[in-house]
C-alpha atoms as one frame of an Amber mdcrd trajectory, in Angstrom:
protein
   5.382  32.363  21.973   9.182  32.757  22.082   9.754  33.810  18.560  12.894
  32.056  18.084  11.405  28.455  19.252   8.454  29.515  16.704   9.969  29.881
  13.946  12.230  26.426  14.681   9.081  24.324  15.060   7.135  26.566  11.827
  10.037  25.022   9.940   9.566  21.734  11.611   5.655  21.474  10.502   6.735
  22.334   6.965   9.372  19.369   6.518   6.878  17.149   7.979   3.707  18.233
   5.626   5.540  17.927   2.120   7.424  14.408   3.305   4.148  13.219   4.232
   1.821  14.647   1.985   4.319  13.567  -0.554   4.199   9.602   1.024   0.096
  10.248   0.740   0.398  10.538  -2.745   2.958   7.494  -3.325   0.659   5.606
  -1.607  -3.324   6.957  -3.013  -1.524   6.221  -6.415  -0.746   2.549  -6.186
  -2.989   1.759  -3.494  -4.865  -0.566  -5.853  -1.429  -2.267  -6.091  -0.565
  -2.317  -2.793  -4.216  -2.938  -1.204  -4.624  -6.743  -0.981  -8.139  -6.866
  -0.359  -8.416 -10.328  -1.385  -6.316 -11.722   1.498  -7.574 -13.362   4.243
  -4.734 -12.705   6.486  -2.894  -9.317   8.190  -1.248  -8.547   4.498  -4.507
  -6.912   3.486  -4.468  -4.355   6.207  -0.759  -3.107   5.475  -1.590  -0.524
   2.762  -4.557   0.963   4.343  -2.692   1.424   7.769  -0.054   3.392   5.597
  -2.484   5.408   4.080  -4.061   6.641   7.339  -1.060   7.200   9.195   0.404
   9.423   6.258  -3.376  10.649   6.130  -3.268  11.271   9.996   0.326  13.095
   9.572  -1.019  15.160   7.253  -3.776  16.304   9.039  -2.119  16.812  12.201
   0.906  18.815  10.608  -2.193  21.357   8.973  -3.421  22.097  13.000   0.717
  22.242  13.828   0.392  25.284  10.701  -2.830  27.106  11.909  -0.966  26.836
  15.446   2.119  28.181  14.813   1.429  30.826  11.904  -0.848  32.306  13.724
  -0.172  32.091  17.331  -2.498  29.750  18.458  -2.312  29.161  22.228  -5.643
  27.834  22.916  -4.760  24.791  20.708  -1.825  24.118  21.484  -2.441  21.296
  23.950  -4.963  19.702  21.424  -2.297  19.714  18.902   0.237  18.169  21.168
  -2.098  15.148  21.816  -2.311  14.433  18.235   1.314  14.981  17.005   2.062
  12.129  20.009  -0.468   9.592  18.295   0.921  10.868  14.710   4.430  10.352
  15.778   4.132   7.124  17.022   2.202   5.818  14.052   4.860   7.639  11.527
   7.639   5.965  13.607   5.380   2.641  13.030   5.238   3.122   9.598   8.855
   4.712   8.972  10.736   1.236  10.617   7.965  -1.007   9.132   8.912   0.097
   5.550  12.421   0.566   5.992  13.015  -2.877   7.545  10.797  -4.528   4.727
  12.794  -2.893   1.664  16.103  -4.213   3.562  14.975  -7.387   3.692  14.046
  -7.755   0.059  17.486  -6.410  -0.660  19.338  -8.825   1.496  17.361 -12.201
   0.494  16.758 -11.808  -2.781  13.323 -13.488  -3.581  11.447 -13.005  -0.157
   8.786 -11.181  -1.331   8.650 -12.833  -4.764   8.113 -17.121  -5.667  12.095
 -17.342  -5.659  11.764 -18.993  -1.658   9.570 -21.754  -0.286   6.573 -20.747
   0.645   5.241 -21.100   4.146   3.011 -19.322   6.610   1.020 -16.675   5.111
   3.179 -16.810   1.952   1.263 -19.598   1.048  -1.277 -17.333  -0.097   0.703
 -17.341  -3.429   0.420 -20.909  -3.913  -3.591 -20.407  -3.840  -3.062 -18.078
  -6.709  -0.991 -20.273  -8.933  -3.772 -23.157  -7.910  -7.153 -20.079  -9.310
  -5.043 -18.944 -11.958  -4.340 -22.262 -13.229  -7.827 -23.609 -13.165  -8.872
 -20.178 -14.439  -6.222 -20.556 -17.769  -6.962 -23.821 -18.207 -10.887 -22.825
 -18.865 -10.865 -19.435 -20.930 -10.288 -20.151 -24.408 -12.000 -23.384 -24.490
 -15.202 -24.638 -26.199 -17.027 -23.600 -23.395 -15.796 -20.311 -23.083 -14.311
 -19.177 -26.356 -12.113 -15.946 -26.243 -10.709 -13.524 -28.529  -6.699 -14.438
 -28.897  -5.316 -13.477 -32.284  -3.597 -10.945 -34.393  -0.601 -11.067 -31.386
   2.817 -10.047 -33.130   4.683 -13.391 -31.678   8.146 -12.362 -33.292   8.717
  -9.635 -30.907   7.812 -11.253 -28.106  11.084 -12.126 -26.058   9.279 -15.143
 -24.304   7.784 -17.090 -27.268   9.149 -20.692 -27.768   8.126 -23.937 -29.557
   6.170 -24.246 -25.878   4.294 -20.634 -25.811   3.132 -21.428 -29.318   1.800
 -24.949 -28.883  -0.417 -22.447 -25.956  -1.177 -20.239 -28.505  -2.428 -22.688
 -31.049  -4.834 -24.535 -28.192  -6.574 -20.772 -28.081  -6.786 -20.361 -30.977
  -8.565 -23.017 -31.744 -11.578 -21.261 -29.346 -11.443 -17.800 -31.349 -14.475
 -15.791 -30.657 -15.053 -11.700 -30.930 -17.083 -11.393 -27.650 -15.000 -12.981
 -24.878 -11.923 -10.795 -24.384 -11.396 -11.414 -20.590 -12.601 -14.284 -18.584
 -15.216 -12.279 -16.844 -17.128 -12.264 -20.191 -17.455 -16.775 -19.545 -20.926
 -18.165 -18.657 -21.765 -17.842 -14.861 -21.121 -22.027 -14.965 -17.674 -21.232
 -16.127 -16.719 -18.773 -13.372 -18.210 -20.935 -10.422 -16.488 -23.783 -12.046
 -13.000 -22.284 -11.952 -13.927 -20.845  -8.039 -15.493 -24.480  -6.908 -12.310
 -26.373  -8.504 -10.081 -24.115  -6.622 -11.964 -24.011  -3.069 -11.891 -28.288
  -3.695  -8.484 -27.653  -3.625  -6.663 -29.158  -0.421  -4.222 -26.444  -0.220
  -7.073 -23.987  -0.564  -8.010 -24.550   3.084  -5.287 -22.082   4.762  -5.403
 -18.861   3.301  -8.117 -18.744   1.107  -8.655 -15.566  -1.364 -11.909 -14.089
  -2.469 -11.975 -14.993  -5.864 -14.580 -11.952  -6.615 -12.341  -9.298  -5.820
  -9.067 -10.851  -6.440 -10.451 -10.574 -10.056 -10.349  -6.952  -9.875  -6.883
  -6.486  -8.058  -5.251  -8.655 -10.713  -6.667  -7.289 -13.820  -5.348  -3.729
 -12.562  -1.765  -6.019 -12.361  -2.090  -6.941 -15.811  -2.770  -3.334 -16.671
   0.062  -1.939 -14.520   2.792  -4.110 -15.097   1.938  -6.293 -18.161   2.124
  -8.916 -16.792   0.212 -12.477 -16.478   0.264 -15.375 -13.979   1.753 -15.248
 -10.826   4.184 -17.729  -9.650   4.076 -20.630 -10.698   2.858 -20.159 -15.008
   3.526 -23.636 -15.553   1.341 -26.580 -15.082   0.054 -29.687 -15.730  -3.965
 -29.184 -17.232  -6.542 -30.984 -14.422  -8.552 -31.499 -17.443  -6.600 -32.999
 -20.113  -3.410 -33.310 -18.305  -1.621 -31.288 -21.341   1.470 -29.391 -20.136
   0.124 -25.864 -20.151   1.451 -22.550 -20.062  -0.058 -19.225 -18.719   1.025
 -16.463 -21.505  -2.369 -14.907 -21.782  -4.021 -12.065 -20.274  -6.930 -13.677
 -18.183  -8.545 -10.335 -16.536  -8.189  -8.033 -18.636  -8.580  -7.179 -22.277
  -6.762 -10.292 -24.178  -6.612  -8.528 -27.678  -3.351  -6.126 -25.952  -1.528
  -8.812 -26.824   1.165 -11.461 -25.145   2.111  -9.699 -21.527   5.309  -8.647
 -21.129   6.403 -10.232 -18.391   5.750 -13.674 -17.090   4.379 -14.412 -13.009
   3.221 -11.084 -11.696   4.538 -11.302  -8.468   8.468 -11.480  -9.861   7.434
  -7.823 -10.935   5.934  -7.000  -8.304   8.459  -8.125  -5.998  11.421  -6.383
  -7.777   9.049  -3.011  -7.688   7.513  -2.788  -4.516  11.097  -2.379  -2.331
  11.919   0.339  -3.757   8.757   1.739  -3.333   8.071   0.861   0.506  11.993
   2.028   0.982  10.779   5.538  -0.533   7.738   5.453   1.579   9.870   4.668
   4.674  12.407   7.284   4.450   9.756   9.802   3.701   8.360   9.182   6.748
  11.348   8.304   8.827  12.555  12.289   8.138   8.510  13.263   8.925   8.923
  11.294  12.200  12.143  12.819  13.664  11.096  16.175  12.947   7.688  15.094
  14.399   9.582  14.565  17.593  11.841  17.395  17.372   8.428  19.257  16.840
   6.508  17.658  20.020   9.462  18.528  22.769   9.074  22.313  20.783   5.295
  22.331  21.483   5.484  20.943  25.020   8.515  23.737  25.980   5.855  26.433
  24.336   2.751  25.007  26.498   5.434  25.062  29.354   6.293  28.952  29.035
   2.546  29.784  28.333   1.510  27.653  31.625   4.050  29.949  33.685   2.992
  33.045  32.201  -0.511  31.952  33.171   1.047  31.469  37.027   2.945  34.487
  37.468   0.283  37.174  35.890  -1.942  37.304  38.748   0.416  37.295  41.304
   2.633  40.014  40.018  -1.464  42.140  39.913  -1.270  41.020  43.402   1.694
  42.111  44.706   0.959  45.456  42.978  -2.263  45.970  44.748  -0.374  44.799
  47.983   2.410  47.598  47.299  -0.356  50.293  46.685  -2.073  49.041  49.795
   1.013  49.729  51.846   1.389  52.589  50.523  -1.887  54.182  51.241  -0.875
  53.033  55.019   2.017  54.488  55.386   0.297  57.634  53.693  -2.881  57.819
  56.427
């Protein structure tokens, strides 16, 4: 290998494991954040197609090391067929992410329940509609919870609303049932059935089951409770209610910090997919930079392959002559 090129695309490989090694580990972290399983449209398949093209990046830059460290000829060509499918899936990524943080940071809202929302937004309205029939049944007779002992002066949302909602919970005190998971079985399939009756339930649907465990992992992250829409009219007693409690997760931590999930979630995750993006818009260029260095290298050892035997050739053909001319 010309030494010179070498070294230029050893460098290359480098900048391109620790950008995406380093968008691996943004992503493995809050990929229970950012992995929508509960969706039944295309947003549930965004975070694990980030995590294996950063994956794939990764793995491909390791061969690119092996390769160029040590000289590698023989895989070479392998290695070239796998940085083009990396590099095309970290340009994928790279303008994906990019484009998606400008957007939030244009239009204000478009990620969040600050717009209307249509097409497969409306999957946020079917949260609002579980949530609500959800709130409206923990902390009831029928499924009593444990809500006291909250410190409601230091709580920056609390008003002569929040604490009529705190006084209809605490009417239903009771030490076992500290998240809603802990209700009867006929309390759970109530708050699912209710929700699936639903008309607006029809388009987009969410599995209840294991939007359960996404959101209580939002409670714990953020703080946070409810999702859009935290105010409602009760389907049961047509009360105006209020969702200030944690439903998933363990409701002795207290009154959440924040109120609707998905306003902290949308003022987060920008930032986040613009890190991701620039991460692996710089692994992507020197991806490319790296794949014309690979294919010049292949190039060189391909002629040095051609030329060998002929210049044995035209040596035997000289000593031939030679011999001739001798006799």
């Amino acid at each position: 290998m010309n030494k010179n090129i070498s070294l230029f695309g050893l460098v290359s490989i480098i900048i391109i494991l620790l950008c995406s090694i380093t968008s691996l580990v943004l992503c493995s972290i809050d990929f229970n954040v950012l992995y929508a399983k509960w969706s039944s449209s295309y947003y549930k398949y965004l975070a694990p197609c980030s995590l294996a093209s950063t994956s794939f990046c990764v793995f491909v830059s390791l061969i690119g090391l092996l390769v160029f460290l040590f000289n590698l000829n023989g895989l070479l060509l392998i290695f070239i067929i796998l940085l083009l499918f990396s590099t095309l899936a970290s340009w994928g990524t790279a303008v994906i992410s990019i484009m998606g943080g400008r957007i939030k940071h244009k239009h204000h809202g478009t990620l969040g329940c600050q717009t209307e929302l249509t097409g497969v937004l409306q999957i946020f309205e079917n949260i609002d509609i579980y949530l609500m029939y959800v709130n409206s049944l923990f902390c009831t007779p029928n499924c009593r919870c444990n809500f006291k002992g909250f410190d409601e002066e230091s709580n920056i949302f609390l008003n002569e609303d929040f604490e009529k909602e705190i006084n209809i919970n605490e009417k239903y005190f009771e030490e076992k049932n500290i998240k809603f998971q802990y209700c009867g079985s006929s309390i759970k399939e109530e708050a699912r059935n209710r929700y699936l009756e639903h008309p607006k339930a029809a388009k987009y649907p969410i599995d209840t089951k294991k939007f359960q465990k996404y959101y209580k992992k939002l409670e714990k992250k953020f703080k946070c409770t409810g999702w859009c829409k935290t105010a409602y009219r009760d389907p049961y007693t047509m009360d105006n209610r209020y969702i200030i409690k944690y439903l998933f997760s363990d409701i002795r931590n207290g009154l959440p910090h924040h109120i609707g999930c998905m306003n902290k979630i949308s003022s987060w995750l920008p930032h986040f997919v613009m890190s991701t993006g620039i991460l692996m818009l710089i692994a992507s260029f020197f991806e490319t930079i790296c794949l014309i260095i690979s294919t010049m290298l292949l190039g060189n050892n391909d002629d040095n392959n051609y030329y060998e035997p002929n210049d044995k050739n035209d040596d035997n053909s000289l000593e031939k002559d030679k011999n001739i001319e001798i006799n």
